[in-house]
C-alpha positions as CSV (number, residue, x, y, z in Angstrom):
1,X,-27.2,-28.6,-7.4
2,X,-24.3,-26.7,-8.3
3,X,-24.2,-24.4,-5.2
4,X,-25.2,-27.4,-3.1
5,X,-22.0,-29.0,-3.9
6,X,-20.5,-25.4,-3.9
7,X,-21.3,-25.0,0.2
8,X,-21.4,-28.5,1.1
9,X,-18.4,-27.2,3.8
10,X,-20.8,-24.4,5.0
11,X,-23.9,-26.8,5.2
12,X,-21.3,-29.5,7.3
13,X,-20.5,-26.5,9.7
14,X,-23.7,-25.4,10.3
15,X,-25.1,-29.0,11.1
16,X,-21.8,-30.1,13.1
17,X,-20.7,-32.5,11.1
18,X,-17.3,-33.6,11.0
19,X,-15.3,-31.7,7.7
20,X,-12.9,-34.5,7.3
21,X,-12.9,-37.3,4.8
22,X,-12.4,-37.5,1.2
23,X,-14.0,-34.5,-0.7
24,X,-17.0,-35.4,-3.1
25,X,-15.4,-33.9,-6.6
26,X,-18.1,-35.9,-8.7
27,X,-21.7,-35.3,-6.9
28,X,-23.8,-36.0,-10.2
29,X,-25.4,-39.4,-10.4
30,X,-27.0,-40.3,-14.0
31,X,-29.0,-43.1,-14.2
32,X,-31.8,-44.1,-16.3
33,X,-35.1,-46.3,-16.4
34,X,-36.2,-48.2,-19.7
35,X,-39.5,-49.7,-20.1
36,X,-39.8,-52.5,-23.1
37,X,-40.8,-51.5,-26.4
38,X,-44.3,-53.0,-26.1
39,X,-44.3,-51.0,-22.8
40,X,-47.0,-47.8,-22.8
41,X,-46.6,-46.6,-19.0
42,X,-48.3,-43.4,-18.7
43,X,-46.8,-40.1,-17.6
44,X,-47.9,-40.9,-13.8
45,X,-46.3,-44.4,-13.6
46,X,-42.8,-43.1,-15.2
47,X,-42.9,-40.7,-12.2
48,X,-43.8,-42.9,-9.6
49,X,-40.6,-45.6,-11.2
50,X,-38.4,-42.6,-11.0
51,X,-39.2,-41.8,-7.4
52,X,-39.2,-45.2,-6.3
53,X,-35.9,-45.6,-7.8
54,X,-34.4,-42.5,-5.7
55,X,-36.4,-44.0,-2.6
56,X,-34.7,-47.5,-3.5
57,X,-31.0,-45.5,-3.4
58,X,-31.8,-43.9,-0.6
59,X,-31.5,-40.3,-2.1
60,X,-35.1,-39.6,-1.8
61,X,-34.3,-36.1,0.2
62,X,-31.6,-35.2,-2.4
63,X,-31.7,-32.9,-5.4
64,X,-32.9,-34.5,-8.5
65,X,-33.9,-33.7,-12.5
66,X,-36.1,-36.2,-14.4
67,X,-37.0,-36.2,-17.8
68,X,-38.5,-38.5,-19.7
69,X,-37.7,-38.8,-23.3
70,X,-39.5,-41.0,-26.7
71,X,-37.2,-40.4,-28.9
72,X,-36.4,-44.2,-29.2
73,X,-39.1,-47.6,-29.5
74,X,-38.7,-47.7,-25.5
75,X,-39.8,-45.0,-23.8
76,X,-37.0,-44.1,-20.9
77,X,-36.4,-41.7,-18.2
78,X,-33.0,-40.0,-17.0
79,X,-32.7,-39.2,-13.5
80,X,-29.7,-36.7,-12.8
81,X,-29.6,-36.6,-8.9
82,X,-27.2,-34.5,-6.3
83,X,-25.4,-36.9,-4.5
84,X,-24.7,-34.4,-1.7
85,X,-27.9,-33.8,0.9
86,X,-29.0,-30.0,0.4
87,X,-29.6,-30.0,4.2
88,X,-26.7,-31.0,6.5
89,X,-23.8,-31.7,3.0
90,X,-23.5,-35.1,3.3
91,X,-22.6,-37.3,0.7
92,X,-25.0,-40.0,0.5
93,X,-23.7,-43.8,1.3
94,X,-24.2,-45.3,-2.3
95,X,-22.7,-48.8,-1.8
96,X,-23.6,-50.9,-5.0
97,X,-26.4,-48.9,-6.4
98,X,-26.9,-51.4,-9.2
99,X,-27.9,-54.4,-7.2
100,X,-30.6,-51.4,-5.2
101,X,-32.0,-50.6,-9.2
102,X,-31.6,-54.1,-10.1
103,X,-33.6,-55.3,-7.3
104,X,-36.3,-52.7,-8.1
105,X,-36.6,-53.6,-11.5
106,X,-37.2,-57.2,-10.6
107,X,-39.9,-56.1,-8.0
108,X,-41.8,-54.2,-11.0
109,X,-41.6,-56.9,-13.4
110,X,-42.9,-59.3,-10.3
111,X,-45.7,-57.0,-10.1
112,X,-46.4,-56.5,-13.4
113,X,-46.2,-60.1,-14.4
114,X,-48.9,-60.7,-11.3
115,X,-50.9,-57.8,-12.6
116,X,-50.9,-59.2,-16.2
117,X,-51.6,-62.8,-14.9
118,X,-54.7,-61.6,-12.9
119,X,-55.9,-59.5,-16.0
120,X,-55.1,-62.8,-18.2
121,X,-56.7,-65.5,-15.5
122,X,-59.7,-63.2,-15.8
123,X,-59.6,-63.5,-19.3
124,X,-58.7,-67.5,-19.3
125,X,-54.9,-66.3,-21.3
126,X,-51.7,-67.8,-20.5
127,X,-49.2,-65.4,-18.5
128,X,-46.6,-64.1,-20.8
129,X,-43.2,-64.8,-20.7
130,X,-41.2,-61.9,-18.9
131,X,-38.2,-61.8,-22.1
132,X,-36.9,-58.5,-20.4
133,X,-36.5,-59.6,-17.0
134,X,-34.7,-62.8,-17.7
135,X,-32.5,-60.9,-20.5
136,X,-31.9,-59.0,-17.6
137,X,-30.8,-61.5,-14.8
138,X,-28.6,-63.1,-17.5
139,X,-26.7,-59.4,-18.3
140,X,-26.3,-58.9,-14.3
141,X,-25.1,-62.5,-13.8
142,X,-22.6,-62.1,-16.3
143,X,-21.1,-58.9,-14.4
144,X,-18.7,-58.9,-11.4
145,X,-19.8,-56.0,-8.9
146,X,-16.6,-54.0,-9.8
147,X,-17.6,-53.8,-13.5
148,X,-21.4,-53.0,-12.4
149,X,-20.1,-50.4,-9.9
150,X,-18.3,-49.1,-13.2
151,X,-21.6,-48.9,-15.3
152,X,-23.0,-46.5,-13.2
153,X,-20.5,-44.4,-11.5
154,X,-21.2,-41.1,-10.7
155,X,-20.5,-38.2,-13.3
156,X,-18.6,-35.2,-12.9
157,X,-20.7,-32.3,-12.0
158,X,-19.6,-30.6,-14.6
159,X,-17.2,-31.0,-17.7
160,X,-13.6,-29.9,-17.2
161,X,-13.6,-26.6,-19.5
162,X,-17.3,-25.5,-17.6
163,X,-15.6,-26.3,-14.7
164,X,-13.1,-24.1,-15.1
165,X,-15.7,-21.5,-16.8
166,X,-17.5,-21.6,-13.2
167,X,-14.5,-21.3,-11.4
168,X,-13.2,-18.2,-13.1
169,X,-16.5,-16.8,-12.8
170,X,-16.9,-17.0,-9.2
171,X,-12.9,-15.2,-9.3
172,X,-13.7,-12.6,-11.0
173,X,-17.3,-12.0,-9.2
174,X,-15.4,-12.2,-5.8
175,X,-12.9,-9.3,-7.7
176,X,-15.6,-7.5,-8.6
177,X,-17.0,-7.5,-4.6
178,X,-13.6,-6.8,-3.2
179,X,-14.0,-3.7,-5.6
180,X,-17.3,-2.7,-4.5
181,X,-16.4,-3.0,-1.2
182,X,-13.1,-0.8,-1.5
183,X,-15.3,1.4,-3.4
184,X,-17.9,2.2,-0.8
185,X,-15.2,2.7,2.0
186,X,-13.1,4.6,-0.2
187,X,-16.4,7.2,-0.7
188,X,-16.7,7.0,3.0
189,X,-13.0,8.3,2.9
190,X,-13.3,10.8,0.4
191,X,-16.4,12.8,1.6
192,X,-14.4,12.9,5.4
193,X,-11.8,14.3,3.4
194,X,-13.8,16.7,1.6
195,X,-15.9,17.8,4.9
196,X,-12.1,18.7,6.3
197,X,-11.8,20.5,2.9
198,X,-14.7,22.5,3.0
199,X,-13.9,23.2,7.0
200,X,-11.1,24.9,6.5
201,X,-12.5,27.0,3.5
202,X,-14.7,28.0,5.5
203,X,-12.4,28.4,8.3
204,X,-10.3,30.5,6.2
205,X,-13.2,32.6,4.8
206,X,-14.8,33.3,8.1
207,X,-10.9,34.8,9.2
208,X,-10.7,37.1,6.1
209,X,-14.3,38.3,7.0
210,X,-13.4,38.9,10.3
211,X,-10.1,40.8,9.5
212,X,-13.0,42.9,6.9
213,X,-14.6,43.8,9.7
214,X,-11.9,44.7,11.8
215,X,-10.0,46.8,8.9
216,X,-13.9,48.7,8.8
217,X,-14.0,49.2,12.6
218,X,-10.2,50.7,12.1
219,X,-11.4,53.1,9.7
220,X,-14.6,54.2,11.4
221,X,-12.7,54.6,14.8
222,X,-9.9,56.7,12.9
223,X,-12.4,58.9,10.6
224,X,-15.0,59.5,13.9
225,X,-12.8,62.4,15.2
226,X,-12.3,63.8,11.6
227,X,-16.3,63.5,11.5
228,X,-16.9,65.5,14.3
229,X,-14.1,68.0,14.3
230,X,-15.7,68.8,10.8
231,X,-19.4,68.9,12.2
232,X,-18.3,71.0,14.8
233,X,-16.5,73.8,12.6
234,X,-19.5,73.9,9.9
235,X,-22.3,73.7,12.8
236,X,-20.0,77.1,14.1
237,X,-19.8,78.7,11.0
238,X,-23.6,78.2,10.0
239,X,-24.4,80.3,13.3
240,X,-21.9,82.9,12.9
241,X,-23.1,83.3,8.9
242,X,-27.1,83.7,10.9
243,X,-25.4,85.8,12.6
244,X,-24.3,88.4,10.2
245,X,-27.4,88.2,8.2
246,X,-28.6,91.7,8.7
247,X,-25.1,93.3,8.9
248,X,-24.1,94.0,5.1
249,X,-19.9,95.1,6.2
250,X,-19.4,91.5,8.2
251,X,-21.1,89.6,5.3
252,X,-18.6,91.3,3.2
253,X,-15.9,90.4,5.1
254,X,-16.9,87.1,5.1
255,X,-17.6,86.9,1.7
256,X,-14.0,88.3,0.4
257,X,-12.2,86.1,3.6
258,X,-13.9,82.8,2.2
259,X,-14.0,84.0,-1.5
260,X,-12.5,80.8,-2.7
261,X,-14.3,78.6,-0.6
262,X,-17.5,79.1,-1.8
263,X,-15.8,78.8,-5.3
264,X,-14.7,75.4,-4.8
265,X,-10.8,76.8,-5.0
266,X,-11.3,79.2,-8.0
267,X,-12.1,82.5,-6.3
268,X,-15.4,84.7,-7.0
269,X,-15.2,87.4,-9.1
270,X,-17.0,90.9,-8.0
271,X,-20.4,90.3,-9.7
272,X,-20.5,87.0,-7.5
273,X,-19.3,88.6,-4.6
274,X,-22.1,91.3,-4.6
275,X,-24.8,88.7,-5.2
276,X,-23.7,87.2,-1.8
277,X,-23.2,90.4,-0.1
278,X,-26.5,91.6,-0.8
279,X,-28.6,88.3,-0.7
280,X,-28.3,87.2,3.0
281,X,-30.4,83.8,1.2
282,X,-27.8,82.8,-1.6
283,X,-25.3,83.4,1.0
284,X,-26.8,80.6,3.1
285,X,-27.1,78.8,-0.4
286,X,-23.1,78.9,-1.0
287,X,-22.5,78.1,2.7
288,X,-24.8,75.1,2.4
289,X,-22.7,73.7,-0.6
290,X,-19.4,74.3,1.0
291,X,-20.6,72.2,3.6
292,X,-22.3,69.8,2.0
293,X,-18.8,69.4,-1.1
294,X,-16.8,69.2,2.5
295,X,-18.7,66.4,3.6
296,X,-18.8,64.4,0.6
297,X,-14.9,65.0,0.2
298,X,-14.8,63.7,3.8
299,X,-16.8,60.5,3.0
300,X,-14.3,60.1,-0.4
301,X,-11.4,59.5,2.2
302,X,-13.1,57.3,4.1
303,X,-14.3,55.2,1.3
304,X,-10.6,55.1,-0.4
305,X,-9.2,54.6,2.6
306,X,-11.2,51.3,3.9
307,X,-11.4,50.3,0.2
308,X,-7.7,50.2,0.4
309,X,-7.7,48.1,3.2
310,X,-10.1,45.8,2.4
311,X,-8.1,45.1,-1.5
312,X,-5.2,44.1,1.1
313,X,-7.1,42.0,3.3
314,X,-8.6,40.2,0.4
315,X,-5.7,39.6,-1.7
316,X,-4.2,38.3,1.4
317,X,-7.3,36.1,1.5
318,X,-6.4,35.0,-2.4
319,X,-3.0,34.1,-1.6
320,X,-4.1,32.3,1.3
321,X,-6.8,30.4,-0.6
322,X,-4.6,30.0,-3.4
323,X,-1.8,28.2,-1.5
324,X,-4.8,25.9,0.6
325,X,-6.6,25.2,-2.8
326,X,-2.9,23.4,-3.7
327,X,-2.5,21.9,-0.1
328,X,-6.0,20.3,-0.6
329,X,-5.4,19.0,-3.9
330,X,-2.5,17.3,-3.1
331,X,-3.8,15.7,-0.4
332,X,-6.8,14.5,-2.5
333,X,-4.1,13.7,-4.7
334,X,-2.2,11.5,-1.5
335,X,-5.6,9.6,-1.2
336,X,-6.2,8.9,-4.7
337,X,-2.8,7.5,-4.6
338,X,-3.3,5.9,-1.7
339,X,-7.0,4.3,-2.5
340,X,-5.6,2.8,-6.2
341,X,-2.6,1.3,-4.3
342,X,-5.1,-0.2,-2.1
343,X,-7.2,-1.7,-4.6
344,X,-3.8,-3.0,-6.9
345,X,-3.2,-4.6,-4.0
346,X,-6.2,-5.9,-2.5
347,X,-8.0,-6.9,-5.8
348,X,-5.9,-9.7,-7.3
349,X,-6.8,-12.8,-8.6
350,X,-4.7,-14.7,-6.7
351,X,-6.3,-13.2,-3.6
352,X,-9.9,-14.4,-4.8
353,X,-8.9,-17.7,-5.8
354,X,-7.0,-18.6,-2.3
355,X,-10.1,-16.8,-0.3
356,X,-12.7,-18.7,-2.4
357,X,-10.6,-22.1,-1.9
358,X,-9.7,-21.7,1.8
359,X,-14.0,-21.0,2.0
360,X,-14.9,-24.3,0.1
361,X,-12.0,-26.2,2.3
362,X,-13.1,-25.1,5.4
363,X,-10.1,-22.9,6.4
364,X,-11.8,-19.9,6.9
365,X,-15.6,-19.0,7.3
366,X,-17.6,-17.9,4.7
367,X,-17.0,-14.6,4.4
368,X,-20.2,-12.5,3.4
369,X,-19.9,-8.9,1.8
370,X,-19.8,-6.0,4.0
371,X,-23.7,-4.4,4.1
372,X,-24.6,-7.8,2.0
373,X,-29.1,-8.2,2.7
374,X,-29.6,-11.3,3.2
375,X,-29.1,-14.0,0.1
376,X,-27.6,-11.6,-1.7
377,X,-24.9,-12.8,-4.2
378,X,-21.8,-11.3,-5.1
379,X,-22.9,-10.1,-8.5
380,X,-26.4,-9.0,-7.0
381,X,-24.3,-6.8,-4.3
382,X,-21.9,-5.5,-6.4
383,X,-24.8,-4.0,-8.9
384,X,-26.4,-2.8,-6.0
385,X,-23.3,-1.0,-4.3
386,X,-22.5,0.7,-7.6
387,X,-26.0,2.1,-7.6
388,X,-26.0,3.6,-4.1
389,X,-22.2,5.3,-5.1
390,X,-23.2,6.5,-8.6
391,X,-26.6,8.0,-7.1
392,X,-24.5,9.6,-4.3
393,X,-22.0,11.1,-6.7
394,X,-24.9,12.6,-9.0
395,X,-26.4,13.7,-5.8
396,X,-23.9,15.7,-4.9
397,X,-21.9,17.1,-7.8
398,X,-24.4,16.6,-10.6
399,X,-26.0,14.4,-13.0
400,X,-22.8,14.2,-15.4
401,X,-20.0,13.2,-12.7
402,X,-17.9,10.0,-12.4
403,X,-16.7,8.1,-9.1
404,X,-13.8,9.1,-8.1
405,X,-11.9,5.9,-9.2
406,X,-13.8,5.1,-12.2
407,X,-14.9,1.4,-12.4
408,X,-15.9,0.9,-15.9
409,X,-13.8,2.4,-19.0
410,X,-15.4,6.0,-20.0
411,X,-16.9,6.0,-23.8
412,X,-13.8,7.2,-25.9
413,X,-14.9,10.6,-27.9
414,X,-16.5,10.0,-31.3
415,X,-13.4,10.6,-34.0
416,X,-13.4,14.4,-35.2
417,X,-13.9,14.9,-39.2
418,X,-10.7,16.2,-41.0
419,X,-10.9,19.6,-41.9
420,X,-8.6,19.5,-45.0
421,X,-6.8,22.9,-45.4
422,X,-8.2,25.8,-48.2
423,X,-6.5,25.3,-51.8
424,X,-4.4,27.9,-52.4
425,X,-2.5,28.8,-55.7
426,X,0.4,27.0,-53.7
427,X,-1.1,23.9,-53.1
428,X,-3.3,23.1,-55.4
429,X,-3.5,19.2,-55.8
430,X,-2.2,17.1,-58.5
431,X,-5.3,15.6,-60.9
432,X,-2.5,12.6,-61.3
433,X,-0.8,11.6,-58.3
434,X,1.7,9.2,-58.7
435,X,0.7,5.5,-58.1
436,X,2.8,3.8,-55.2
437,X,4.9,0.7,-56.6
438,X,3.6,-2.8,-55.9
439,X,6.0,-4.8,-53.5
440,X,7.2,-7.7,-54.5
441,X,5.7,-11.0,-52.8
442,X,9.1,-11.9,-51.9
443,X,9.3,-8.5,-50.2
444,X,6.8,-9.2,-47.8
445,X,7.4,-8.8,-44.2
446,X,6.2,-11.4,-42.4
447,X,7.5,-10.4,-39.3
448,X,5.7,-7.6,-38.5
449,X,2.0,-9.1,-39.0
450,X,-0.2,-9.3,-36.6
């Protein structure tokens, strides 16, 4: 009944009827049915009386609640019915309801006092006399139709403080959409953002990989002479040392010419020398070690060489890094700014309250919550909305992360024991401390309680 009354301006829109007029503040009609204390209607006839009474006020297609109560001699019924038509919002023309129930009344006891005087004819009894229906006439007689309009008028839907209870609750439930709906955009916002981020990470990697491979080229174009200059002169001296194989004087000579060569810088002495000059196979031995020490001192430039360049190009990359890693956060910083300014000053009260009033005046159409399924409430989107973001965030960075802007106060840390310090000689505790005074009632602050 409540949100009957609540879109009664909706319901008039959508049925084209006209929104002006005075506005139904009081839509709850109470009214009740009494049967005589020697009355025993059954469960079925109470109904049918109650229904026949709604028919009788003309609020038959209205909302209504009956219960029927023995908790005094005369069994009663109270009928609580919406006074505004769930279909098109109308408030139904009630124009002296009491003369409607009174006529009803006076119809059943007609046909209740012809029931009984059939039932009594047939058993040769006198009709009874109708006490309730004359008491009746005499109580109505005695009333003007102001004072009877009076007797009956219409309750308030609600008292004043639940009234205000359901008003503050529909406030803070449109507070709480306006939230979910900044949050979900504000997600939106933040995974654009962190897309660009992760762009230009990317970006900035991809350079620092191509300058790797462009120091590396560098190094191999510079080092490919050196390479084959060096093949060159060991593939030379390899044939000239074939050569000289069966000629023991030039292997001499070439054995006391390259003397520290095949020493690795230290020199041979003569035992050494004559191994060589008489082996022509450890001479080729020797030789192939030179070659093969040149070859691998070759490969150490190389390596130190691009390994320098390669340190440069990436701690050129960690500045670089460094200094977009600060640009990032302070644009993520920017939006966070930006996205609690927007909710301080989208998400107010007053806000809620004008939007919510303008709604149920007829100002401004209903507005329904951005990807709201239909018949969803506020509180039954805002549950679901908070779902979808808290999933995406544990999607993405975990199972133990928080939105962004955190909606809900975090659980404050449980308290950590005190560790009391070791007892040393120095502080060892006094087995008597000394008792603080007692203050004085006179002395009591009464200011500072709280």
């Amino acid at each position: 009944m409540y949100e009957t009354w609540d879109r009664r301006n909706a319901l008039k829109r959508e049925h084209g009827v006209d929104l002006r007029g005075r506005d139904n503040k009081a839509p709850v009609m109470h009214f009740t049915l009494s049967w005589a204390p020697d009355d025993k209607p059954s469960k079925q006839q109470m109904m049918d009386a109650a229904l026949k009474s709604l028919k009788a006020l003309g609020l038959e297609d209205h909302q209504a609640v009956i219960a029927a109560h023995n908790d005094k001699d005369h069994l009663h019924v109270h009928i609580v019915v919406n006074t505004i038509n769930p279909t098109n919002g109308k408030t139904a023309a009630l124009k002296y309801p009491a003369y409607a129930l009174r006529d009803l009344a006076l119809e059943h006891d007609r046909q209740r006092a012809a029931y009984q005087a059939e039932r009594d004819a047939a058993a040769r009894k006198p009709p009874p006399y109708n006490r309730n229906s004359e008491e009746r006439e005499k109580s109505m007689a005695m009333l003007s139709p102001r004072d009877i309009i009076d007797r009956i008028r219409p309750e308030k839907p609600e008292p004043h403080h639940r009234r205000r209870a359901l008003e503050k609750s529909d406030v803070i439930n449109r507070m709480k959409r306006h939230r979910a709906e900044n949050d979900h955009a504000h997600m939106v916002e933040r995974d654009a953002l962190w897309s660009a981020h992760r762009a230009e990470r990317d970006d900035l990697y991809r350079r620092s990989t191509q300058a790797c491979h462009v120091a590396l080229d560098y190094v191999r174009d510079r080092f490919k002479s050196r390479w084959r200059d060096l093949h060159e002169a060991q593939r030379k001296e390899w044939k000239y040392v074939e050569r000289i194989q069966h000629n023991p004087l030039e292997r001499a000579v070439y054995v006391f010419v390259n003397s520290e060569r095949l020493a690795n810088g230290k020199g041979l002495s003569m035992k050494e020398k004559a191994k060589l000059i008489a082996s022509p196979r450890k001479l080729f031995q020797a030789v192939e070690r030179v070659h093969v020490r040149e070859r691998a001192g070759m490969a150490q430039v190389e390596k130190v060489e691009t390994r320098e360049r390669l340190d440069r190009v990436w701690r050129t990359h960690e500045v670089s890094f460094e200094n977009l890693k600060v640009e990032q956060k302070a644009a993520r910083d920017r939006m966070k700014g930006q996205q609690h300014a927007t909710n301080d000053r989208e998400i107010s009260w007053f806000r809620a309250s004008q939007e919510l009033e303008d709604e149920r005046r007829g100002l401004i159409p209903e507005r329904r919550a951005e990807r709201a399924v239909l018949l969803e409430g506020d509180i039954q989107y805002v549950k679901r909305i908070r779902r979808e973001i808290d999933a995406h965030y544990r999607r993405q960075h975990g199972p133990e992360s928080v939105p962004f802007i955190e909606w809900k106060e975090r659980p404050k840390p449980p308290p950590q024991p005190e560790v009391s310090p070791p007892v040393t000689p120095d502080n060892v505790p006094d087995p008597m401390p000394a008792q603080p005074a007692k203050k004085h009632p006179r002395d009591h602050d009464f200011d500072n309680e709280r």
